[in-house]
C-alpha positions in Angstrom: -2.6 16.2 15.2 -6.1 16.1 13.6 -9.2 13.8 12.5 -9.7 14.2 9.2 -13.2 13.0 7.4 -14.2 13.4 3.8 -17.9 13.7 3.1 -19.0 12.8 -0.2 -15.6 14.6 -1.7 -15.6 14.4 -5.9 -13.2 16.0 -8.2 -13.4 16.8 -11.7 -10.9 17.9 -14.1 -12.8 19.3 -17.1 -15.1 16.2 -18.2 -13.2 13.8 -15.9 -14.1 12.6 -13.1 -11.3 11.4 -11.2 -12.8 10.5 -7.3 -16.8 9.6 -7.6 -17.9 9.8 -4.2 -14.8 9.1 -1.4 -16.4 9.2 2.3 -13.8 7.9 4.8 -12.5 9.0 8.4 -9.0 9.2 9.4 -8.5 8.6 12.9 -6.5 11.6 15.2 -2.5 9.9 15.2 -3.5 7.3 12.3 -0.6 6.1 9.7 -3.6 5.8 6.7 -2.3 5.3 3.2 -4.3 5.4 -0.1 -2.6 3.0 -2.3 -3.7 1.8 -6.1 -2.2 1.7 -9.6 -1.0 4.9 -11.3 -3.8 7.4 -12.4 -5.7 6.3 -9.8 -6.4 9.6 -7.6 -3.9 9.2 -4.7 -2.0 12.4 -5.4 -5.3 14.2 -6.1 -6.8 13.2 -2.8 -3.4 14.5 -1.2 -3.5 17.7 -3.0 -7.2 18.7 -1.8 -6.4 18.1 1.7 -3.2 20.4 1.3 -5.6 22.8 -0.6 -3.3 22.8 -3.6 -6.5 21.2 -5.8 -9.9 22.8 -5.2 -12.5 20.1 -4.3 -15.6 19.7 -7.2 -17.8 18.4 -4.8 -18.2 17.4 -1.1 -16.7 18.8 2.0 -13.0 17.9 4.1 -13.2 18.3 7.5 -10.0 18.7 10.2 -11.5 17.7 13.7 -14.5 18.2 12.5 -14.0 21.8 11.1 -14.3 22.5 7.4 -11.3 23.3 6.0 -12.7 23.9 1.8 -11.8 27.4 2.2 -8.8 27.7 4.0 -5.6 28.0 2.4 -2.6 25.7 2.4 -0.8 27.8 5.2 -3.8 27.7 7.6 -4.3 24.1 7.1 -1.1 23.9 8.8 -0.2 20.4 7.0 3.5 19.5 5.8 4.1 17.4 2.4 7.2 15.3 1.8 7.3 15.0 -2.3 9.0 11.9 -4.4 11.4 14.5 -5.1 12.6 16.1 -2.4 12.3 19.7 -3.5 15.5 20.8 -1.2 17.0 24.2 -1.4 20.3 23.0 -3.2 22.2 26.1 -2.7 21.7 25.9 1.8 23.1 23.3 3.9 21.1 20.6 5.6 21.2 22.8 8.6 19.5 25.8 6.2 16.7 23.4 4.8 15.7 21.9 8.1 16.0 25.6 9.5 13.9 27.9 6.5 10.4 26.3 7.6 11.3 28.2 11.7 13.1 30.8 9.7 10.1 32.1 7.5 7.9 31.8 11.1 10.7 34.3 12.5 11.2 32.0 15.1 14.1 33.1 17.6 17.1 32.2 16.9 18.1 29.8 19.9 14.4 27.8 19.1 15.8 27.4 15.4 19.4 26.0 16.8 18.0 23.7 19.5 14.9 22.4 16.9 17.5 21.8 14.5 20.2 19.6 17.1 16.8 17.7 18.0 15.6 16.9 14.5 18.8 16.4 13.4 19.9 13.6 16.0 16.4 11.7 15.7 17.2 11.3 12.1 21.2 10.6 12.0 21.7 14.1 10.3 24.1 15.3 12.9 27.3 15.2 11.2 25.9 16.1 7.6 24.9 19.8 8.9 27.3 21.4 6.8 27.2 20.0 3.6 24.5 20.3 1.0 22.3 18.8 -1.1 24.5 17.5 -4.0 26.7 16.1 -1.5 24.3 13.8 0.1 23.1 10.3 -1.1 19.3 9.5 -1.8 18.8 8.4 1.5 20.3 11.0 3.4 18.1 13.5 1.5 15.2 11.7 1.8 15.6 12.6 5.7 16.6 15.8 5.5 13.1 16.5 3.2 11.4 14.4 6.2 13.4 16.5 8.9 12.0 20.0 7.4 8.3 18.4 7.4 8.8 17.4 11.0 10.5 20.8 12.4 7.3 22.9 11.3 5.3 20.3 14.0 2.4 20.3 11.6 -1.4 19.2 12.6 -1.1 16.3 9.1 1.8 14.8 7.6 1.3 13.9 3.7 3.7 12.0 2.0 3.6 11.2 -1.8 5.5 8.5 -2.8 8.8 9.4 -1.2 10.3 6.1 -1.0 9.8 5.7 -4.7 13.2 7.5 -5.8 15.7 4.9 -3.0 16.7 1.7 -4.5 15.0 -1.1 -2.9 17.5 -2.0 -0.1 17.3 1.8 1.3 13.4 1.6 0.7 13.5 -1.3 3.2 15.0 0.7 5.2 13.7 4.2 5.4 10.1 2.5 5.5 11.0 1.2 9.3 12.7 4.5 9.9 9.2 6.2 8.6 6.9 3.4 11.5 9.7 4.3 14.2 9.2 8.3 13.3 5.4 7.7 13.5 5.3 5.6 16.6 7.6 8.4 18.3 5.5 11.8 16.9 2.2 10.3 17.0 1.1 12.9 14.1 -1.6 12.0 11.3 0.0 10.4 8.7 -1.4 10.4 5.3 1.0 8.4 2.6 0.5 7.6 -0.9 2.2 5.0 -2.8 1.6 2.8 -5.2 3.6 0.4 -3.8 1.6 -2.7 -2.1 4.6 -3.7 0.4 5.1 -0.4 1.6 1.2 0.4 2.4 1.3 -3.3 4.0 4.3 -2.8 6.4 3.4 1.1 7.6 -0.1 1.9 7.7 -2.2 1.7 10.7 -5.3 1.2 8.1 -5.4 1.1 3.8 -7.4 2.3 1.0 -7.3 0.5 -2.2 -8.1 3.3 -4.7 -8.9 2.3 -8.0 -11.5 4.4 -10.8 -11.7 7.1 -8.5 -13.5 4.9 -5.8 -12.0 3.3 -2.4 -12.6 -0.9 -3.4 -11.8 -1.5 0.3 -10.5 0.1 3.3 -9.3 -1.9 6.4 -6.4 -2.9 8.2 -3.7 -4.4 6.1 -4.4 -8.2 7.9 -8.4 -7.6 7.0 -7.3 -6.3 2.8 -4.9 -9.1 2.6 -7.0 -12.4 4.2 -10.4 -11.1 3.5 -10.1 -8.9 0.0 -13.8 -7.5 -1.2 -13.0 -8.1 -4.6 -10.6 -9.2 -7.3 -9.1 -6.0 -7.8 -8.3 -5.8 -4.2 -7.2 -9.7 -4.1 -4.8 -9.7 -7.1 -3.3 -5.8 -6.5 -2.5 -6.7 -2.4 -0.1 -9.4 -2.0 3.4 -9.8 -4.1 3.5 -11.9 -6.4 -0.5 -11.6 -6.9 -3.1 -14.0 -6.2 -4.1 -16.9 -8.3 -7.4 -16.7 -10.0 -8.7 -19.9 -11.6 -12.0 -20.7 -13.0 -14.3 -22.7 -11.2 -18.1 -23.8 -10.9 -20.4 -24.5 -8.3 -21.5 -27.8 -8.2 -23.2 -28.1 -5.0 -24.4 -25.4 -2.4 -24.8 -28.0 0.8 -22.1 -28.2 1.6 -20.1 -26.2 -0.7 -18.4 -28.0 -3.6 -16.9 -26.6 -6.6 -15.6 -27.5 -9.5 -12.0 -26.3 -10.1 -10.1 -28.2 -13.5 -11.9 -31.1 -12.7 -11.0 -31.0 -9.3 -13.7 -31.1 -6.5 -12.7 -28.9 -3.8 -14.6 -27.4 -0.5 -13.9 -24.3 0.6 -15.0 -23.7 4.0 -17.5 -21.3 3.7 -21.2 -21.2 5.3 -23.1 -19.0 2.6 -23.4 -20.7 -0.4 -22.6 -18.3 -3.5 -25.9 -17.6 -6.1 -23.9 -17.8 -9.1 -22.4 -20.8 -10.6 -20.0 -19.4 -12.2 -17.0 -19.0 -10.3 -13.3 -17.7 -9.7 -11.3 -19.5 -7.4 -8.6 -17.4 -5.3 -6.0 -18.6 -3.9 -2.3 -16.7 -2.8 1.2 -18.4 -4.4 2.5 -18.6 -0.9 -0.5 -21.6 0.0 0.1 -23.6 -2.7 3.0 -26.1 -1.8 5.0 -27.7 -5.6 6.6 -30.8 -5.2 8.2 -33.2 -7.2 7.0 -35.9 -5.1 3.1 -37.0 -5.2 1.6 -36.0 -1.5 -1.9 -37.2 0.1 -3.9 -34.5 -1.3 -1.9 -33.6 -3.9 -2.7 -33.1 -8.0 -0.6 -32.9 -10.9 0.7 -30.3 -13.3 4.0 -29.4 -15.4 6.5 -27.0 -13.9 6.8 -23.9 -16.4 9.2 -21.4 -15.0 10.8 -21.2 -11.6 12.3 -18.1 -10.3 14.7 -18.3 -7.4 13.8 -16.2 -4.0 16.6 -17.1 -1.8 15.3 -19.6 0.6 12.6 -20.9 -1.6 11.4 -20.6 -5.4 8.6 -19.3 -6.8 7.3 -21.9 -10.0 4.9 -21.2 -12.4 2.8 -24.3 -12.9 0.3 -25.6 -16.0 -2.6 -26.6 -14.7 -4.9 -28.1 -17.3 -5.5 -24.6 -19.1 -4.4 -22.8 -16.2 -1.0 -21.0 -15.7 -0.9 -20.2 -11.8 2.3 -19.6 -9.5 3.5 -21.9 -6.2 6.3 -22.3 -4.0 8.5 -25.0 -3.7 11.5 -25.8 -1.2 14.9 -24.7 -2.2 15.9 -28.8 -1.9 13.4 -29.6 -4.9 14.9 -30.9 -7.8 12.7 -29.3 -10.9 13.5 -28.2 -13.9 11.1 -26.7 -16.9 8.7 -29.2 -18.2 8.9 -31.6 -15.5 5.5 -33.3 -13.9 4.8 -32.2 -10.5 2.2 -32.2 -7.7 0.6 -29.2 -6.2 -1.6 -29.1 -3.0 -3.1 -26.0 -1.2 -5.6 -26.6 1.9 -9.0 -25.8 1.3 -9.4 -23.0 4.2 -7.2 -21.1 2.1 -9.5 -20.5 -1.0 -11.6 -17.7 -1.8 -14.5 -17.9 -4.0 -15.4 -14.9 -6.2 -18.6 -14.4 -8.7 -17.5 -14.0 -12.1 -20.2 -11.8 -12.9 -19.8 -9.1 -10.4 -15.8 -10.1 -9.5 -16.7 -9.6 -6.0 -15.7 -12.4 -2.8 -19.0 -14.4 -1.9 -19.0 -14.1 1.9 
């Protein structure tokens, strides 16, 4: 296992500049992911701890060690890829073997290493057979099994839940927590994948134009996002944002579609000019008017099982709600939304980031 740090790390490729200036610390045993839209840098940043990208600037440290000029094999880090990279022509028991193999471990090791890998990931009875005989899933653990066998100081994993329809994503993401609660090794995933980065990590990154927008643990990104970019790319569907403006500091009140609303906050922002945040799952949609409540026009409502998700017009304002399952509402029809106030976040529309 290992702490890894990155001090003042930038990489270039030709004119580009892909990370600006990435500082963090990843704690010794730590499930960290770097998550963000596509193009962002999360591979990169992968590929310079493995030493498969050389590093423009800055320096990467394991426990405290540099590790710039070390090679892949003396990093002593294992990858698990999107896709799989497997030896198709050797059984599973070959592929989770080769990593002991090339290391000329004895024989008997290899065996018992295998059994034990093996039975932690279900793979017992599949020892035979190869690749093209497998499903998704099964491979999936078998390119997991081969990472875990070599014992490695880091674990990075690039997307590899991205390939597994989304039932067996479910799925192998619990198996990946109940793997990392048992092995207790640094875990360093990427994905761009919000859900996934939510339900794993230990701590998250949002990546986005090469910088981290936030880091934190996933309760801190989602309740208390540093921006808009972090507000509206954490949480599925994305968060509402609505214009507003402030029209008085003590206490609070701003203006939101004409309606007055005070968020419960003690620092009053500098700008006027607003955004209102606030997630689908806190604003209720009803076809009945509620205490509180305000009216709009249902626009589109998607079913999600136990509840639906409806797109509202407000004034100008297209934003999405929740309704019970029980509501009667079709496309067009008036309704009344209500949200409570502690729920709201207030963002500058100049610099996009939360007032605090």
């Amino acid at each position: 296992m290992a702490e890894i740090s990155f001090e003042h790390i930038k990489k270039n490729f030709g004119s580009e500049q892909v990370i600006l200036d990435l500082n963090i610390e990843i704690k010794d045993g730590e499930f960290f992911t770097f998550v963000g839209p596509s193009g962002c840098g999360k591979s990169t940043i992968l590929n310079m701890i493995a030493g498969l990208e050389e590093i423009t600037e800055g320096t990467i440290k394991f426990d405290r060690r540099a590790v710039n000029e070390l090679s892949p094999k003396e990093r002593d880090v294992a990858m698990v890829f999107q896709s799989y990279a497997l030896y198709p022509h050797m059984t599973v028991y070959g592929n989770l073997a080769f990593p002991l193999i090339i290391k000329k471990t004895k024989k008997e090791v290899i065996d018992s290493e295998v059994k034990r890998i093996s039975f932690l990931l279900g793979l017992g009875e599949l020892l035979k057979k190869k690749p093209r005989e497998l499903s998704g899933g099964q491979r999936q653990r078998i390119a997991l099994g081969r990472a875990i066998i070599r014992q490695p100081r880091v674990f990075l994993m690039d997307e590899p839940l991205s390939n597994l329809d989304a039932r067996l994503r479910v799925k192998m993401r619990t198996e990946l927590k109940r793997l990392h609660n048992e092995l207790k090794i640094t875990t360093i995933y990427v994905t761009h994948d919000q859900a996934e980065a939510m339900s794993m990590s230990d701590r998250i990154a949002v990546l986005s134009d090469g910088r981290i927008q936030q880091c934190g643990t996933p309760r801190e990104i989602y309740l208390t996002p540093k921006n808009t970019m972090v507000a509206g790319f954490i949480g599925s569907p994305p968060m509402n944002f609505i214009p507003a403006v402030l029209k008085n500091r003590n206490p609070v009140e701003v203006d939101c579609n004409g309606l007055i609303i005070l968020p419960l906050t003690d620092n009053p922002p500098e700008n006027k000019n607003l955004i209102l945040g606030i997630r689908p799952e806190d604003i209720t949609v009803s076809s009945h008017k509620t205490e509180g409540g305000f009216e709009a026009v249902v626009s589109i409502i998607e079913s999600a099982g136990p509840f639906n998700w409806i797109d509202i017009k407000w004034g100008n304002t297209l934003i999405k709600g929740v309704a019970d399952i029980d509501e009667t509402l079709m496309p067009e029809d008036k309704c009344f939304i209500q949200f409570s106030q502690d729920k709201v976040l207030l963002f500058d529309r100049d610099t996009l980031r939360r007032t605090e």
